[in-house]
N, C-alpha and C positions, 0 to 999 in steps of 0.2 A: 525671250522664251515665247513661243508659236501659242497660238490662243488651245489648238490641239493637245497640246504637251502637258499644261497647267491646266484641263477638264482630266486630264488621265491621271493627273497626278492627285485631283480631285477625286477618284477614285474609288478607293477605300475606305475612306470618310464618306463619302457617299452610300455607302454599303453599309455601313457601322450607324448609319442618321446621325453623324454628327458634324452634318453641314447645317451651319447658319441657312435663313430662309433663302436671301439673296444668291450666296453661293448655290444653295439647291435648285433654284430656278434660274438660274444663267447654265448650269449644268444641264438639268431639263432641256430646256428651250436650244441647246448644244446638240442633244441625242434628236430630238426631234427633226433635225435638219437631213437625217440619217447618215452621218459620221460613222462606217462601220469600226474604225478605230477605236475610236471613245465608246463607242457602244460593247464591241470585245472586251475593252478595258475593265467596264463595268460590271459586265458577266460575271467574267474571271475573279473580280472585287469579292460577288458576289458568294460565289462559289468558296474561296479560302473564308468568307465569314462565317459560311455555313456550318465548314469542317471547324472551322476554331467554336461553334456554339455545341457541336457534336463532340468534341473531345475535354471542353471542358466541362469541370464539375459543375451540377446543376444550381448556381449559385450567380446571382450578377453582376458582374462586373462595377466598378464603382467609378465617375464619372471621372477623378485622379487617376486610376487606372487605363480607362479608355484616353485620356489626353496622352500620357506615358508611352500607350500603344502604338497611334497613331505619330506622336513625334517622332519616335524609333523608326516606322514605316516611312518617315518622310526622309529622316539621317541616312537611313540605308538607298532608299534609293535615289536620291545625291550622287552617294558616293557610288552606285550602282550603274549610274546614266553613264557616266565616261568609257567605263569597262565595257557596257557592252553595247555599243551603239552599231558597230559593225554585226551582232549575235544575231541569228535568227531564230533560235532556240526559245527559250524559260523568258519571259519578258521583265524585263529588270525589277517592277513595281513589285514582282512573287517574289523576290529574293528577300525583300524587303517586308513583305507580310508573313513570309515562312521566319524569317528573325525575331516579327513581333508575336508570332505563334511560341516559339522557342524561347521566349522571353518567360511569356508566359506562364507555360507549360514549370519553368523555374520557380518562379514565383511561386506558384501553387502547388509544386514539391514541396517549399521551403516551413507554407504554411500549415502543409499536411504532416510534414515531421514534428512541427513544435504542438501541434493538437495531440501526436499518440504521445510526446514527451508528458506533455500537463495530464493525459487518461493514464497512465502509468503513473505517476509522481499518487494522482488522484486515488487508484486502488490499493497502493502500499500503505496510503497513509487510513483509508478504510481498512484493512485486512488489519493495522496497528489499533487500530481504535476496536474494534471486534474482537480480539486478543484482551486488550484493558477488560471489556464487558465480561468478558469468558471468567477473567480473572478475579473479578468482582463479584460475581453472581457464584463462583464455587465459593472465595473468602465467605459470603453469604450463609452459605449452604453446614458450612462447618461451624460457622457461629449456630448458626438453627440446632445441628447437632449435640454441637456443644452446651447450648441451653435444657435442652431436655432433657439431657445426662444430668445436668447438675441439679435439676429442677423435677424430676421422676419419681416417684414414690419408690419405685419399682430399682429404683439405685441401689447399690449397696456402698457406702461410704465406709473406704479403709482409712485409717492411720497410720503412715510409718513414720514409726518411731528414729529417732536416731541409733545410731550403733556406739557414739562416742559420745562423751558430755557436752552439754551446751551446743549441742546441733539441732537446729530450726526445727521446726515439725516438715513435713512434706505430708500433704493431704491429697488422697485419689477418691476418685468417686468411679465404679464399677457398674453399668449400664450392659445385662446380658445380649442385648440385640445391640446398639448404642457405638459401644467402646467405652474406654476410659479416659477420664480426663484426670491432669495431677496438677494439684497450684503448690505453689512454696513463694515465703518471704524471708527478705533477711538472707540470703543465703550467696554468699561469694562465690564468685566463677572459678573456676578450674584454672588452674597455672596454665599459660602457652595457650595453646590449640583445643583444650580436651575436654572434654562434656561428659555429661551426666548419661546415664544408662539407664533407662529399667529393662526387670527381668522378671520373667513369672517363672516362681517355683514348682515343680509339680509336685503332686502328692505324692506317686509314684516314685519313692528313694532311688531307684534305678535309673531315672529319667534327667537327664542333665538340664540345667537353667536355660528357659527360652533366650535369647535375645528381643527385645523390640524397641522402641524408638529413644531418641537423644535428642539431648535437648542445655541449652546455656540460659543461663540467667544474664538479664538484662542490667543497665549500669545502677540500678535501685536494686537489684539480689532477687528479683521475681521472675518467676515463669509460672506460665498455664501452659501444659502441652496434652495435646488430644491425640489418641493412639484409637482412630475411626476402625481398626480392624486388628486388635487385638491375637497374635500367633497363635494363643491358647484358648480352650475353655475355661470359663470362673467355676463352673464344677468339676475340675480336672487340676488346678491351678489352687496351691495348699497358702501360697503368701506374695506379695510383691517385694522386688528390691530394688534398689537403686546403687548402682556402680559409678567411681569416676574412670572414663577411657578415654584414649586415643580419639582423635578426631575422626568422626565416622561410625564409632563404633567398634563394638569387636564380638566375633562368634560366640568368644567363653571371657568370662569375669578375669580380669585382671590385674585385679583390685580389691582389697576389703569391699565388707557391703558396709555406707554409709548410711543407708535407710533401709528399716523392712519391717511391713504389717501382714499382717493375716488377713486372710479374704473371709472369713467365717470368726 
């Protein structure tokens, strides 16, 4: 190999500062002699270094990356020399630094997909956690409600009674801004699917029975259910009941009434 061939080949490592002191000043001391060959060579180095610091991201390169670089640049134009010795055209050493550009360029696709991957993964599992809070802070909110109902001077506490012997009590407390809330113990769930109903009666004999919330008792026979927005008014509203339904509910009573108190 010609002392010319290995300074050009010298290069782009040259361009990049990643020659050793000795290689940098035998290279020097090479351009100095005014070699317009090696001197082009260098340019040209110079020039694809520039465009690869312009195209990539503003970020530095890491010195396993620059070794990586520059082997690639050296593989290619190897295998580059044979092909084109006759060429007058693109000079074999570009073909070889446009490959380590292209390399590159790869790389740093590869590691700009897995960053928006982990900022996606990152805002779902925020937008999850935000949701929990939301969730937490209403459960909050109803408890607070549900305190003051029970705890109000300003309540009015009904009783409903049973309809049949030996049925639990069911206790509502009646909060005219509020709602109402209703605890029971002791009290068995519903066959299959189907829950408990209340209903508010109106005073108005003409006025058919509200529907409003449902509600199962727990594997101990207890419920507390808060009804934060009550269909009716309690001065419009002559007694409370309680129906067992369909799961869901139903328009009109379906059922005997198992519980009902008077509001007054």
């Amino acid at each position: 190999m010609s002392t010319c061939q290995q300074f050009r080949e010298w290069a782009e490592a040259y361009a990049l500062g990643a020659l050793d002191a000795s290689q940098r000043a035998a290279l020097e001391s090479h351009l100095a002699t005014g070699c317009q060959d090696c001197r082009k060579a260098v340019e040209e180095a110079r020039w694809v270094v520039s465009q690869l610091a312009h195209w990539a991201p503003e970020t530095a390169p890491s010195v396993l990356l620059k070794g990586r670089l520059l082997q690639t640049v050296r593989a290619e134009a190897k295998a580059a020399e044979t092909a084109t010795q006759a060429q007058t055209g693109t000079p074999w050493w570009m073909w070889g630094a446009i490959a380590a550009l292209l390399l590159f360029a790869v790389m740093t696709e590869r590691a700009t997909l897995q960053l928006r991957t982990e900022l996606r993964e990152a805002e779902h599992q925020a937008a999850n956690y935000q949701k929990e809070i939301q969730d937490v802070e209403a459960k909050l909110e109803l408890a607070k409600r549900e305190n003051v109902i029970l705890t109000d001077s300003a309540s009015v506490k009904i009783k409903l009674a049973e309809a049949g012997p030996e049925q639990p009590r069911v206790d509502a407390i009646w909060h005219a801004k509020l709602g109402i809330v209703l605890t029971a113990e002791n009290i068995p769930a519903p066959a299959g699917g189907r829950v408990f109903q209340l209903w508010l009666i109106p005073k108005d004999p003409n006025n058919k029975p509200v529907p409003s919330a449902v509600v199962r008792p727990d594997e101990d026979g207890r419920f507390t259910l808060l009804v934060a927005n009550p269909p009716g008014d309690m001065a419009e509203t002559r007694s409370l009941a309680i129906t067992e339904e369909p799961a869901g509910g139903s328009l009109l009573p379906t059922s005997p009434v198992k519980w009902v108190g008077t509001t007054r």
